[in-house]
N, C-alpha and C positions, 0 to 999 in steps of 0.2 A: 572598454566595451560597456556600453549601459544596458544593463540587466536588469531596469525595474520597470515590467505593463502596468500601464494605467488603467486596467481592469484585469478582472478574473477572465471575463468573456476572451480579451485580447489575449490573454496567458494561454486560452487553450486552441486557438483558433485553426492554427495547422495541426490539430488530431486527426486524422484521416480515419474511414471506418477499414475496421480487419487492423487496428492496430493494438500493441498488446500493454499495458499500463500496472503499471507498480502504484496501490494504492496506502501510504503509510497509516497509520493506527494501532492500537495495541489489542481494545477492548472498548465497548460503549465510543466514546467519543474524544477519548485519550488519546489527544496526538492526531488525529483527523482531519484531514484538509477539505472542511463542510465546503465551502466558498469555492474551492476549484471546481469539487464536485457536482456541485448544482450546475456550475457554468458548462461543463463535461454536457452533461444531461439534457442543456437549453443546446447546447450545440447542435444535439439531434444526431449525431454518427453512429453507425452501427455494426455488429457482425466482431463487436470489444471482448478482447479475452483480460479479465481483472486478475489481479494478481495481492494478495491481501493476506492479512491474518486473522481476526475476527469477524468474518462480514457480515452477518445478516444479526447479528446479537441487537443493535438497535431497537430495531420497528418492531420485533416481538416478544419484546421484555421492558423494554423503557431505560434498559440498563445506561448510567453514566450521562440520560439527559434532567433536564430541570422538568418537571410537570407541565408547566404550562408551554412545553413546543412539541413539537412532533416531532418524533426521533427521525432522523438519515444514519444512512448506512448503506454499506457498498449494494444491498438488494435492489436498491433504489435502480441501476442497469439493468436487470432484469424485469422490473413493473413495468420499467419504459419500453421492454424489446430489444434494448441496445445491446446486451449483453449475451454471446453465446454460450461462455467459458469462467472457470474461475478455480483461480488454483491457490487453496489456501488451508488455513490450520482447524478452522473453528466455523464449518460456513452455517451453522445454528446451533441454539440450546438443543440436546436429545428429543427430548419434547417439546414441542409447542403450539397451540391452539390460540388462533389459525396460526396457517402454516406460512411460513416464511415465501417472498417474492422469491428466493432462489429456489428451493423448494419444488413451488411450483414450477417454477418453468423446466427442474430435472426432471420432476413426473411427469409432465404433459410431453418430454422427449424434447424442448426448444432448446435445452443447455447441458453442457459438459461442465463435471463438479469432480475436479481433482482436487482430494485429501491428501495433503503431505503433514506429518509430524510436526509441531513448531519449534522445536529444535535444528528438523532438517531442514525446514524451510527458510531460515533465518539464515541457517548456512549455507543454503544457496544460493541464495542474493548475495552473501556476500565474498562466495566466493566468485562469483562474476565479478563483481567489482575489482577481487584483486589479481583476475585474469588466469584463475585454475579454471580446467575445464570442467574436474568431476572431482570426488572426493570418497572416501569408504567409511560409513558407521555402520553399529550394531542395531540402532533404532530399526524396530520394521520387521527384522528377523523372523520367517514362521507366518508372518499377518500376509493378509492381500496386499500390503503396502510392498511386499518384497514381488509379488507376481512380475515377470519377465524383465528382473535385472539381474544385472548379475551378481553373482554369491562370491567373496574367498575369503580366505581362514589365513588368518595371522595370529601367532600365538596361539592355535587350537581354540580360537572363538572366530566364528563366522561374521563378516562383514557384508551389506551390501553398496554395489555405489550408485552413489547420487549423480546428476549432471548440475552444473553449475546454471541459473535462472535471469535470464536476465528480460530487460522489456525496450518496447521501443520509447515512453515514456514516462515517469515519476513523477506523481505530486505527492507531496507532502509537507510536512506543517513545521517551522519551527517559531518558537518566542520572539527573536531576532535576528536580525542579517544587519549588516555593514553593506555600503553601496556598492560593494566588492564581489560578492555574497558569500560570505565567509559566515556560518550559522551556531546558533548558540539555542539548546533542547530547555526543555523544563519538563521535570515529571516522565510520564510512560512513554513520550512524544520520543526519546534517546532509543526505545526497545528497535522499530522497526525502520522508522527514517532515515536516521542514518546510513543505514546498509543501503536499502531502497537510493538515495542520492548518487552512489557510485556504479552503480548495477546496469543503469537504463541510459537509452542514447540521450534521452532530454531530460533536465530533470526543473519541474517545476515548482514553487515553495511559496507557500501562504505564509504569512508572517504577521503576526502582531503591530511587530513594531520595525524602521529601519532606522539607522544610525549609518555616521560618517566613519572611514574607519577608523579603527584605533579606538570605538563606543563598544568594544567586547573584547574582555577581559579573554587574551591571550590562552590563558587554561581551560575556558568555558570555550573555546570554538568547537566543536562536534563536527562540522563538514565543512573544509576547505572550501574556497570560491571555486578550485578548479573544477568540482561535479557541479559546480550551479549554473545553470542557463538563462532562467527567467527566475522573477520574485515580485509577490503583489503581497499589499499590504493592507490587512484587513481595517474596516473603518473604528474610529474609535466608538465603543458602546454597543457593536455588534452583539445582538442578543446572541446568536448561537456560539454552542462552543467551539 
C-alpha cells in the first residue's frame, strides 16, 4: 500500500466537520505537525473536538518559535471558528495578556475546555491504543478533576478512573518514516506522538524526511507502519518548525 500524499492539503482532505483529532506536540513547537495543521485550517471543516497537550502556549508567549514567524498553535481552531472542544493538559500559561484564541472562545460560551492532568492524559491515549477501556490512578483525588467518576480504594489509598481516549484522526510529526511508514522521533516529538499514532482510527505524519526501508535503524523505529495511514513529507528548508 502506498502511504505517501503528495500534499498536506491531500493528507487531510477526508476530515469531515464533528470529527475528533489527536494533535501531537509536547510544548511551543516540539514535535508539532505545523504543515498538517495549516492544511486542517485551509480545509475549512468545522464543529472539531482537538485533543492535545500544550495548546494555546504558542501565540501568547512566543514559546519554542524563532522571532521572526509568528507562532501556530492548536488556538489557531478556535480564531478560525472550527473548533468547539479541546481536551488537554496545558490549554495556556495562568496568565496571559491578551488572552489566548482558546480562552476566548471558553468565555464568550463558543467552546468546551477539558483539563486532564498530563500524566493522565498521556495514559489515555495510550491506553486506547493498546485496547484497555479505562484505568485507576491517584492523580485528581479531592480536585474538580475527580467530580463525577468514580472513586475505589486499593491498598487504603483512593483511586479514581479514567476512560481510555481515543480519536477519529491523528497528525503528528515524526524526523523520518520508510515508505512503509515505519517512524523514527527526535527530541520532545517521542513525548506524545507516539501514543497519539495508535489511539485514532487514522493517523496522519509530517515528516522531514522519507527513506526506502531498511534507512532506519531498527532500535530507533518509535511507531510501527501498522498505525500509519498516510505520510507527507515536509519541503526541504521549510522555514517553520
Amino acid at each position: 500500500m502506498n502511504k505517501i500524499s503528495n500534499s498536506f492539503a491531500e493528507a487531510v482532505a477526508d476530515i469531515p466537520s464533528g470529527a475528533s483529532i489527536m494533535i501531537g506536540g509536547f510544548g511551543g513547537a516540539g514535535g508539532q505537525p505545523t504543515r498538517l495543521m495549516l492544511a486542517l485550517r485551509d480545509l475549512g471543516v468545522g464543529d472539531l473536538t482537538i485533543i492535545g497537550n500544550v495548546a494555546g502556549i504558542s501565540k501568547t508567549t512566543g514559546y519554542g518559535w524563532p522571532d521572526h514567524l509568528d507562532p501556530i498553535d492548536q488556538g489557531m481552531f478556535f480564531e478560525s471558528g472550527q473548533a468547539t472542544k479541546i481536551t488537554c493538559s496545558f490549554p495556556v500559561p495562568g496568565t496571559t495578556n491578551p488572552l489566548s484564541d482558546i480562552e476566548k472562545a471558553w468565555r464568550e460560551g463558543n467552546a468546551e475546555v477539558d483539563i486532564v492532568p498530563q500524566g493522565t492524559l498521556i495514559e489515555r491515549i495510550r491506553a486506547a491504543g493498546a485496547g484497555i477501556p479505562a484505568f485507576y490512578t491517584p492523580t485528581g483525588v479531592g480536585t474538580p478533576v475527580a467530580e463525577g467518576k468514580e472513586h475505589r480504594d486499593f491498598d487504603g489509598r483512593t483511586y479514581l478512573m479514567e476512560e481510555a481516549l481515543s480519536a477519529d484522526f491523528a497528525l503528528i510529526r515524526a524526523q523520518k518514516a520508510d515508505t512503509r511508514g515505519n517512524l523514527q522521533y527526535i527530541g520532545t516529538s517521542r513525548a506524545f506522538n507516539p501514543a497519539m499514532a495508535t489511539a485514532a482510527a487514522v493517523t496522519i505524519v509530517e515528516v522531514d524526511e522519507i527513506v526506502e526501508p531498511g534507512g532506519i535503524d531498527p532500535e530507533r523505529v518509535g511507531t510501527l507502519s501498522t498505525y500509519v495511514d498516510r505520510i507527507v513529507v515536509r519541503e526541504a528548508g521549510d522555514p517553520l518548525p
